[in-house]
N, C-alpha and C positions, 0 to 999 in steps of 0.2 A: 485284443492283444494286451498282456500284463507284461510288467516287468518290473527284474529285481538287480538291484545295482548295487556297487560296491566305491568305495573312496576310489577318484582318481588314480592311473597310476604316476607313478614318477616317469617326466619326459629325464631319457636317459642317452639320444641319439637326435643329429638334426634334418632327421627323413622326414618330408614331408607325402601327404598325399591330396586330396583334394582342395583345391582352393586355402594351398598352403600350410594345413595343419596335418597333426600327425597321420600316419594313415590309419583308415578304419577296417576291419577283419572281420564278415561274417559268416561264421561257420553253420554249417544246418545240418540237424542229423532226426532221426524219429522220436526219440525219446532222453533223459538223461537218466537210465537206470542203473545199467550192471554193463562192462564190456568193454573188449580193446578200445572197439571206434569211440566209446563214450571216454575213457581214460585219455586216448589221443588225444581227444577237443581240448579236456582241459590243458593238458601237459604243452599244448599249442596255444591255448590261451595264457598261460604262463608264462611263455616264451616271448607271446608279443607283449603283455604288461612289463615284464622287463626293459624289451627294446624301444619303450615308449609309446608305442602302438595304442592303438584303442581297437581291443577286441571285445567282439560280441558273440552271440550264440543265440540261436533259435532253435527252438523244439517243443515236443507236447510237454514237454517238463519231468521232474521224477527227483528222488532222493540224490541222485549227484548235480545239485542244485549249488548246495551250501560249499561245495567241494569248487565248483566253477567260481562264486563268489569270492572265494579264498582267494583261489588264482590269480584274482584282479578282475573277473572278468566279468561282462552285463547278460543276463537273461530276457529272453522275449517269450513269451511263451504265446504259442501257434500251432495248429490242427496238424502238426506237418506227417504223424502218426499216419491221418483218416487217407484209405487209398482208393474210396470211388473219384471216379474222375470228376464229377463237378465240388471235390474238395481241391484235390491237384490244381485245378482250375481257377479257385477262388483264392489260391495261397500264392497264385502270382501274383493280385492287385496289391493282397496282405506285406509280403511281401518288398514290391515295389515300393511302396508307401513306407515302409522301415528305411530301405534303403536310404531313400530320397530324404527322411527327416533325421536319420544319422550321418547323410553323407557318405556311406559304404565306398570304400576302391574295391573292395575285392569282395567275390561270394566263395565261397568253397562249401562244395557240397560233399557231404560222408557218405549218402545214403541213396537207391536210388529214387524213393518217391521225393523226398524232399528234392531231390536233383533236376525233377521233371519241372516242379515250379519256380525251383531257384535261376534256373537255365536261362528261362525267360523272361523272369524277373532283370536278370542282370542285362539281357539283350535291352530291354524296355525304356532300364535305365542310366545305362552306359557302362554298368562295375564290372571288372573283370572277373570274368567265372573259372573254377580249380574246381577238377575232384580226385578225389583220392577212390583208387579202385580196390576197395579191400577185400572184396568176396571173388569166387570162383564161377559164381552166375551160372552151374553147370543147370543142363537140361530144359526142356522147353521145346519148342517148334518157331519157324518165323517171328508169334508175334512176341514171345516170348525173347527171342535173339532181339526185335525191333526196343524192349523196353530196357534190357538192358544196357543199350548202346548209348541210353544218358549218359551213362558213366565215362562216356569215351567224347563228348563234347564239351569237355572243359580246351580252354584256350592251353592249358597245361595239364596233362594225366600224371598223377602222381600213382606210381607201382611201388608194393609194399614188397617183393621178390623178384626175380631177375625168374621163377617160372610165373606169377603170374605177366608180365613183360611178354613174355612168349605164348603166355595163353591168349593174351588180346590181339597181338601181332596175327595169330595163325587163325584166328577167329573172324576178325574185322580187319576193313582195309582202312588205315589206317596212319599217316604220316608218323613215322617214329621219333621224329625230331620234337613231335608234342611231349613224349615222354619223359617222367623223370623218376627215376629211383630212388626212391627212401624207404632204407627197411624202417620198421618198428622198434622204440626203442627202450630200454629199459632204466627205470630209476637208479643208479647204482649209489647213491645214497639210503634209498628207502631198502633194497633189495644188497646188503651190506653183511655178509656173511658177521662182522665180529661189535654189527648193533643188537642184533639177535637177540635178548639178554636166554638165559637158561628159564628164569620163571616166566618168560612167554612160549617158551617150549613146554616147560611143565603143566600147565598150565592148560594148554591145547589137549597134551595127553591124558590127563584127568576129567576134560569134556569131554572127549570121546573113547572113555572107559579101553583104553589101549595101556596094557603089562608094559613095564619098563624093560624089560628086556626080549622087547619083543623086536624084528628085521618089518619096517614100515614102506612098504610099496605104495607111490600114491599119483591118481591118475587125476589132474584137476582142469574138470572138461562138464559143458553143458550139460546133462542128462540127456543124450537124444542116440538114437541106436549106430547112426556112423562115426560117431567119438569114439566107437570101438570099447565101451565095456565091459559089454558080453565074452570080448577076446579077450581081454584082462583078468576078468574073471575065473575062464577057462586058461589060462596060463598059469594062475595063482595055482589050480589045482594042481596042477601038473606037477609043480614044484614037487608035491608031496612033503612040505617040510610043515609042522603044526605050529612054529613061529611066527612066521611069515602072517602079517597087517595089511590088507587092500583101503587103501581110502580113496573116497572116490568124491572129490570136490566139487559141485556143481549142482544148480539147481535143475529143477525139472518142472517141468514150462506145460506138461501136457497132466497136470491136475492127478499127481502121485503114481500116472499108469506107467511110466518107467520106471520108478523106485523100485514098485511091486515086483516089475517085473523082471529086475535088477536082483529084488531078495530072495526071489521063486530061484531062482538061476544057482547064486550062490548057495543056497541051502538044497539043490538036487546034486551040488556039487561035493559037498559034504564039508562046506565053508564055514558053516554056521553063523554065528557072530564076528567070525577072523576081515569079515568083510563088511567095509564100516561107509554108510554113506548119508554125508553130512550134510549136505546142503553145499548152502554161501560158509566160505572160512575169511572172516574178518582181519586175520592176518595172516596173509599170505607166505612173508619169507621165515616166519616164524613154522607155519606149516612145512615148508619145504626142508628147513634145517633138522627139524627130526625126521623125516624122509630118507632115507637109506637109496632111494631110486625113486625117479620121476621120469615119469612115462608119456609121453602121445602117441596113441596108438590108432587113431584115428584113419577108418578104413579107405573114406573118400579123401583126395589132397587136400591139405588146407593154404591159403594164401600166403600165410606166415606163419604163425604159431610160437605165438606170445609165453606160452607159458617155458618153452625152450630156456629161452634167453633168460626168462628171469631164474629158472633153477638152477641153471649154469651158474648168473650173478651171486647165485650162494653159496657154489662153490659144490655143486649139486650130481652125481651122477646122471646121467639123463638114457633112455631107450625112444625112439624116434620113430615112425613106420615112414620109409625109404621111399618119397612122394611128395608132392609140393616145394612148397614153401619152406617148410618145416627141415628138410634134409639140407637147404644153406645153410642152417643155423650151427647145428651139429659135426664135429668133427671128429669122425670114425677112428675108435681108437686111443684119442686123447680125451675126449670131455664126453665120450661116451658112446652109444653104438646104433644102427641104423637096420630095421627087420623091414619084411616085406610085409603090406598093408594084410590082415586078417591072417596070416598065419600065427597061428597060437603053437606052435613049437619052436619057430625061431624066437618067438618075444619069449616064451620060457626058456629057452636056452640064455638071450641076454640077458635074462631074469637070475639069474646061475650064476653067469661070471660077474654083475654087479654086484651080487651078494657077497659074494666070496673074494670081494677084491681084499689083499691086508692092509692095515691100517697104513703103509709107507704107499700102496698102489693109489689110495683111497687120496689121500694129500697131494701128490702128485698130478691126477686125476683134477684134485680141486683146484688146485691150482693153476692148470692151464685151462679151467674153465670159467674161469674168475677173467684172468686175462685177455681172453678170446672174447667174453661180454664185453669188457670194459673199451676195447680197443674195436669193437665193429659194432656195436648195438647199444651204446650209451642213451640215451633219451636226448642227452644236450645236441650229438651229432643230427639225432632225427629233426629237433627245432631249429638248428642253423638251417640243416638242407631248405626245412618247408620255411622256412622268411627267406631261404636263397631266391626260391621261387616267387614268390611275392612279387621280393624286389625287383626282380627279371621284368615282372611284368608292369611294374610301375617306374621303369627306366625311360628315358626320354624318347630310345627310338620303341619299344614297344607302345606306348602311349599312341605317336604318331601313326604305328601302322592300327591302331584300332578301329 
C-alpha cells in the first residue's frame, strides 16, 4: 500500500468523529482515470476538506491523482481494480488495516468490486459503510443479480436519479428508508458560460481543423456502440446540410476497433471528414460553447447523464433519448428536446429545430438552461446532500443503533 498526501486541511466545523477528532471519509473506487464516478470522488473530497473532514481515497491509482491532492485529499493506492476473488478477498485485510491506522468512520464505496471488499472491511472494523449506486447493473442471470446487490448493502444507498430509485426498488427487496437521492452535480463555476474566453474556443477549432462557419453537432460519450454513435451519425446524414460538424468526444477503450468502425460508417455515409472524432477534449466547457447542440443519444438508459447538465451549465441546447436518468435532467421544450432511444429520424428532426433555432430562441433557450442547472444540479447541492448523509450516520442515535 503507497501513499500520497497533501498539507493538512483547515478544521473549519466542530464535528467530530472517532475518538473525538475530526471525521475520517474513505471513498474506494477501481481506478483514478477518466469519469463521472472519478470526478465525484474528488468534488466529495473537496467538500469534506472544506468541512474539516479528513478525507481519503483508495484505488489502483491513475492520472486523477494530482487532481485529488489539490482537493485536499490523501491517496492509498490498492489492487482494488484486480477482480478474481482471492484479490477481493485479500483487500479486505488491506483494507481493514487502513482503516484501523486512519481511524476511518465511514467507507463509501463507488464501485462494485471495491464494494465487495470494502463492505467487509467496514463490518470487521466497525466504520460505517455508503454506496453510491451509479450504474444500471442491467443483465446477467442469478449470479450476476447476487454480485450486484453489494451496491445495495451500504447502511445508506445513495441513488444518482429518482429512475434508478425505481430500478432497485423493483429489482431487489429492499427497505426504501435506506435510500437517499443525490442527483450528480455540476461545477457551475468551472462549467460558466461567460469564463469561456473566445481563444479557448478558437483554439479547440483549429485543433480539430473545423471551418468557422461551420453548425457544430457534438456527442461527448465513451466510444462503445450503445452511446448511440452510429444513430448520430446516421441522423448527421439525414440532415442533408454540407455544414453541419459531428464531434464525437470520447475515448475508445477497445484498441481503435470502434473509431474504425465509427469512420467506415461516416464515410459509407457520404460524411467524409464533416465527422470529427477526437478522443479526451481537455476542456470541456470550452467544447460545448462552440457546440451549436449537444446530444445523448444513448440507446440503453443511463443512471444520470452527466454530460446533460453540464451543457445545459453553458447555457447549451441539448437533445436527450427519452430514457433513464438522462430524461430528469432535461426540460422538453425549454432547455431542449427528448427522442426515442435509436430512432434516427426523430434525433434528426431535433437535430432541424435546434439548428434553426434564431438567435432571440437561441438566448432564451440559454437562458432557462443556465437557470435549471444552477438551481437543481449545482455540484455544492450534491456535497451538502452526501456529508448530509454522513452526518446522519454519525449522529448519536445512529451510532447507538450500530
Amino acid at each position: 500500500m503507497t501513499e500520497s498526501s497533501t498539507a493538512p486541511a483547515e478544521l473549519s466545523t466542530g464535528e467530530v468523529g472517532h475518538k473525538g477528532r475530526p471525521p475520517v471519509v474513505l471513498q474506494l473506487l477501481p481506478r483514478l482515470e477518466s469519469g463521472g464516478v472519478e470526478r465525484g470522488t474528488i468534488e466529495i473530497t473537496a467538500a469534506l476538506a472544506r468541512a474539516g473532514w479528513k478525507p481519503l481515497v483508495a484505488s489502483t491509482g491513475g492520472p486523477m491523482e494530482h487532481q485529488l491532492t489539490r482537493a485536499g485529499g490523501r491517496h492509498f493506492t490498492l489492487p482494488l481494480a484486480a477482480k478474481s476473488p482471492w484479490s477481493v478477498y485479500a483487500n479486505i485485510a488491506r483494507l481493514a488495516r487502513l482503516i484501523e491506522a486512519e481511524g476511518v468512520d465511514i467507507v463509501h464505496a463507488r464501485s462494485r468490486i471495491p464494494a465487495w471488499s470494502g463492505c467487509f472491511a467496514a463490518r470487521r472494523t466497525g466504520a460505517r459503510f455508503v454506496t453510491t449506486y451509479h450504474g444500471t447493473y442491467f443483465g446477467g442471470g442469478g449470479l450476476k443479480r447476487w454480485y450486484n446487490s453489494i451496491m445495495l448493502r451500504g447502511e445508506r444507498v445513495i441513488v444518482t436519479s429518482q429512475f434508478i430509485r425505481e430500478h432497485v426498488l423493483e429489482r431487489y427487496s429492499l427497505d426504501p428508508s435506506r435510500l437517499r437521492f443525490i442527483p450528480r452535480g455540476v461545477d457551475t463555476v468551472e462549467f460558466d458560460p461567460k469564463r469561456a474566453a473566445p481563444e479557448r474556443r478558437i483554439l479547440l477549432l483549429k485543433e480539430w481543423r473545423i471551418p468557422d462557419h461551420a453548425l457544430i453537432v457534438t456527442l461527448p460519450a465513451r466510444l462503445t456502440a450503445w452511446k448511440g454513435q452510429e444513430i448520430m451519425i446516421d441522423a448527421i446524414a439525414r440532415l442533408g446540410h454540407s455544414d453541419v460538424y459531428c464531434l464525437l468526444l470520447g475515448e475508445d477503450h477497445q484498441h481503435g476497433r470502434v473509431r474504425r468502425r465509427l469512420e467506415a460508417r461516416a464515410s459509407a455515409r457520404g460524411l467524409g471528414d464533416r465527422v470529427r472524432i477526437v478522443g479526451i477534449c481537455r476542456d470541456m466547457p470550452a467544447a460545448y460553447m462552440l457546440s451549436d447542440v449537444v446530444v445523448s443519444a444513448s440507446i440503453l438508459p443511463e443512471a444520470f447523464g452527466r454530460t446533460m447538465i453540464e451543457a445545459q451549465a453553458m447555457g447549451r441546447p441539448v437533445i436527450a433519448t427519452d430514457h433513464g436518468g438522462v430524461r430528469e435532467t432535461v426540460r422538453p421544450g425549454e432547455t431542449g428536446w427528448l427522442v426515442p432511444p435509436g430512432d434516427v429520424d426523430a434525433l434528426a428532426g431535433a437535430l432541424r429545430k435546434a439548428l434553426s433555432l434564431t438567435p432571440r430562441e437561441r438566448e432564451r433557450m440559454a437562458q432557462a438552461a443556465i437557470a435549471h442547472t444552477r438551481a437543481e444540479y449545482d455540484v455544492r447541492l450534491m456535497c451538502e446532500r452526501t456529508l448530509a448523509v454522513y452526518r446522519e450516520l454519525l449522529s448519536p442515535g445512529e451510532r447507538a443503533r450500530a
